[in-house]
N, C-alpha and C positions, 0 to 999 in steps of 0.2 A: 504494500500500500504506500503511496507516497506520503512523504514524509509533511509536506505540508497540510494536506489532509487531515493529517495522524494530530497534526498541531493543532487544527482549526478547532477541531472535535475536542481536542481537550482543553481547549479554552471556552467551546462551547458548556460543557461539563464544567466547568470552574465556575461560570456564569450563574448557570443553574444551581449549585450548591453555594454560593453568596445568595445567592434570590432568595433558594428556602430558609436560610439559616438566619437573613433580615424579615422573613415573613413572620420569624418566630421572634424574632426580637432579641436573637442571640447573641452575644460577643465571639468574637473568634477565639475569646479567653475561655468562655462557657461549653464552644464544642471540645477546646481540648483539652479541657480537664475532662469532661464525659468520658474523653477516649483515650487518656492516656498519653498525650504526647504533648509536645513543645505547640505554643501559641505559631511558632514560627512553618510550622507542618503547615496547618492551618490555611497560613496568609498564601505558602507558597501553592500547594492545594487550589486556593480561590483564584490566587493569580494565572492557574494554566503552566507553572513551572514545574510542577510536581504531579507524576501519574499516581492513579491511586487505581492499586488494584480490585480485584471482584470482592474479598474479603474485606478493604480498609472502604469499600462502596457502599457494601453491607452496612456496615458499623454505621456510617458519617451517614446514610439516612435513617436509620434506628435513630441517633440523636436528632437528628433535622425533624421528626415526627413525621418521613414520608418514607414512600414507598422506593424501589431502585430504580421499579418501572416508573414509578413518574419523574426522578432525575433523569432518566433516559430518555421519556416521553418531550422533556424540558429541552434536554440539551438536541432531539432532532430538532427540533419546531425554531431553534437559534442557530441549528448546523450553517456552515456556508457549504 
C-alpha cells in the first residue's frame, strides 16, 4: 500500500480519536492515565505520529466510550 495512503489514514484515525475523546470532554491526561501510558502517547497518537495497533484501538475506545467500529466508521467518512 502506498505509503502516503498509509499516512493519510492514520491521521484520518488520529482525527477521529481527538473528536471522541473532546466529545467526552476528556484530557489527553484523562485517556492516559485510563491506559497506562505517558500523556505524550496520547498527543503523538492524536497527532497521526504514532500507529496504534488492533489491541492499543481496542483499549483507546473502551476509554473514549465508543465503539472500534465507529472510530473506523469516523476515520472513512474523513479518509482522503
Amino acid at each position: 500500500m502506498d505509503s502516503d495512503l498509509l499516512r493519510a489514514r492514520r491521521v484520518s484515525l488520529a482525527q477521529a480519536i481527538r473528536s471522541a475523546r473532546l466529545q467526552r470532554k476528556l484530557t489527553q491526561s484523562d485517556v492516559s492515565s485510563a491506559l497506562g501510558v505517558p500523556q505524550s502517547w496520547v498527543s503523538n497518537v492524536e497527532a497521526g505520529a504514532r500507529r496504534v495497533d488492533v489491541a492499543e484501538l481496542i483499549e483507546l475506545a473502551s476509554v473514549l466510550g465508543v465503539s472500534t467500529s465507529d472510530l473506523i466508521i469516523a476515520m472513512e467518512a474523513t479518509d482522503v
